[in-house]
C-alpha positions in Angstrom: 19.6 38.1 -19.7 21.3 37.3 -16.7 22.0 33.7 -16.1 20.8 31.8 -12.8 22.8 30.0 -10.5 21.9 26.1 -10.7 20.5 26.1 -7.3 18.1 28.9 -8.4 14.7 29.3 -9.6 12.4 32.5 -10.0 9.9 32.7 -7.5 6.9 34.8 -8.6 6.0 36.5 -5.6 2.8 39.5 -5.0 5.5 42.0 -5.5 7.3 40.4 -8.7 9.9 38.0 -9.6 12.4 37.6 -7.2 15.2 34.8 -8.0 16.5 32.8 -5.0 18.0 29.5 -3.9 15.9 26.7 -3.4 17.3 26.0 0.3 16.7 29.5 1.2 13.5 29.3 0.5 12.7 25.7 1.3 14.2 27.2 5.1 12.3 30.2 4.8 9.1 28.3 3.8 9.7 25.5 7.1 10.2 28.1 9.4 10.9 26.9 13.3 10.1 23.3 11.9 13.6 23.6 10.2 15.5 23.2 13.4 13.9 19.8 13.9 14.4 18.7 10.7 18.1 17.2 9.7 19.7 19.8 7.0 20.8 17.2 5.1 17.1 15.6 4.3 15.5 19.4 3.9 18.5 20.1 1.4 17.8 17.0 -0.5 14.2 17.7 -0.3 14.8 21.5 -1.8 17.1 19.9 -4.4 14.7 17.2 -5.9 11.8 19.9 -5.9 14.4 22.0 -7.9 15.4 19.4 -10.1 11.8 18.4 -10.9 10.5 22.3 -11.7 13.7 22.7 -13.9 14.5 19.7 -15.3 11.2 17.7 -15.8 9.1 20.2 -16.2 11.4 22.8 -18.1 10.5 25.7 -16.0 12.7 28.4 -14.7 9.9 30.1 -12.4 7.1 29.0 -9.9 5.0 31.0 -7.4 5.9 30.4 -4.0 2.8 28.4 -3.6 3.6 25.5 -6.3 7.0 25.2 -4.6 5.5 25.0 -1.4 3.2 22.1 -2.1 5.6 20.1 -4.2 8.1 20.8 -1.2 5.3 19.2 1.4 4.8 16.0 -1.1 8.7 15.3 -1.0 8.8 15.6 2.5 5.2 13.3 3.1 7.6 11.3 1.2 10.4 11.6 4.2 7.4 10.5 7.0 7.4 13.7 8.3 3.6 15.5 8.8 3.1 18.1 6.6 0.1 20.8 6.8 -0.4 23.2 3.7 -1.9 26.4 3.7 0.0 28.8 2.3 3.6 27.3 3.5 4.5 24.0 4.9 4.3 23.2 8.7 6.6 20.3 9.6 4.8 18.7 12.8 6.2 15.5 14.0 5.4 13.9 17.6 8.7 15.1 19.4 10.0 14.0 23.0 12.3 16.3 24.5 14.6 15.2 27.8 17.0 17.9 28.8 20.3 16.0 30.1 21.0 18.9 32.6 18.1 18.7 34.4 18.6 14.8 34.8 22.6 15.5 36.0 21.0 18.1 38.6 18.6 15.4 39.8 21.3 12.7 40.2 23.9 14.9 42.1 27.7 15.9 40.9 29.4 13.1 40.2 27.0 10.5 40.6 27.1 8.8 37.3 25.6 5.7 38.0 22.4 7.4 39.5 22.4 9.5 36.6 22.3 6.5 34.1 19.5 4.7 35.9 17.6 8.0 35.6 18.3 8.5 32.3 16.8 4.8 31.3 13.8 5.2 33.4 13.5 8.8 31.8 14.4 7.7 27.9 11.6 4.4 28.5 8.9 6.9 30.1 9.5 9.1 27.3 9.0 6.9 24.1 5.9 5.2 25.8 3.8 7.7 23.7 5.9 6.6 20.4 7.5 10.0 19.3 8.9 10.2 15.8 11.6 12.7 17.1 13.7 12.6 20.2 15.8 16.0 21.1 18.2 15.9 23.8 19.5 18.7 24.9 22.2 20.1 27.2 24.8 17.3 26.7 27.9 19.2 27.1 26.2 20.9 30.4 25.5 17.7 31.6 28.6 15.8 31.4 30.4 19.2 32.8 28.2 18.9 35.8 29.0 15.1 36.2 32.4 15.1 35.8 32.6 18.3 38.4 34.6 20.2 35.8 34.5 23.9 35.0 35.9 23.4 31.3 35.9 20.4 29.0 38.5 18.3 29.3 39.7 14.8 28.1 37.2 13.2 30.9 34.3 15.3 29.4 35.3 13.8 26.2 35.1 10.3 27.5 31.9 10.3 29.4 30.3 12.5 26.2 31.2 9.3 24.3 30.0 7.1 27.2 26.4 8.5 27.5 25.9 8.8 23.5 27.1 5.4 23.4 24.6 4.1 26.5 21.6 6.2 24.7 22.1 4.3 21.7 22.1 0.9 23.5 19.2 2.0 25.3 17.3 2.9 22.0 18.1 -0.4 20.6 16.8 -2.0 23.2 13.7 -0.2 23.1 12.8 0.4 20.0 11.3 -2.3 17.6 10.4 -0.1 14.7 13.2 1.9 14.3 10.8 4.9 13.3 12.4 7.5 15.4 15.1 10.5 14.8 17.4 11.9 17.5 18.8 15.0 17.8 21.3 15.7 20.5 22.6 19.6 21.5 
């Protein structure tokens, strides 16, 4: 017999046995919810359902479904909303403010304005209490800001500067501390 990675299990499938990692599948079984997700937590996740089928239970094969609701407890466990039918279905109340869009509105090089929008923006935004926030179009943004056709040591700087002012802003706003951010 062969042997089995350590990060492997047997999934019993409708069309036999088919060993594979517990990530891959763990992704597989998320779907689109794995891009909101951090990989770290969803590896960890797939890792402590592994660990439980093989070490506390003994068991070197599950169906996909057993592995799919064991996977949704451990990430319940996270706070994230999980719906089970067949395959998990990460849905988490998510805010989304495109930085682009907000550099656009303020005008090329206008910083300041752009920071004032981005407050009024990031407070209208978490008024409906999001568990997620995903920012996107960062290195646009500060391209378009700093009037610069390829990143340079300014884009560096103001990057830093306007992760740095987001953070201040979310600590100012945010009692709870309840909420992930993602920024692309």
């Amino acid at each position: 017999m062969i042997q089995l990675r350590t990060d492997c299990l047997v999934f019993e499938t409708a069309s036999g046995a088919v060993p594979c990692s517990a990530e891959q599948v763990a992704v597989e079984l998320i779907g689109d919810s794995a891009d909101w997700i951090d990989s770290e937590v969803l590896r960890n996740a797939a890792a402590g359902v592994l660990r439980y089928f093989k070490e506390d239970l003994g068991r070197q094969s599950v169906t996909v479904g057993e592995f799919s609701q064991a996977l949704a407890r451990v990430l319940r466990g996270f706070g994230l909303s999980v719906v089970t039918e067949s395959a998990p279905v990460v849905s988490t109340p998510t805010a989304k403010l495109d930085l682009r869009r907000l550099a656009s509105e303020s005008g090329p090089g206008f910083e300041l304005a752009f920071y004032a929008l981005l407050r009024s923006e990031l407070r209208r935004q978490l008024e409906s209490a999001p568990r997620l926030l995903q920012l996107t179009g960062l290195r646009g943004c500060v391209k378009q800001l700093a009037a610069a056709r390829r990143w340079c040591p300014r884009c560096r700087l103001l990057s830093d500067s306007i992760v740095s002012f987001l953070r201040r802003c979310l600590l100012e706003t945010l009692t709870d501390g309840a909420l992930a951010v993602i920024i692309r």
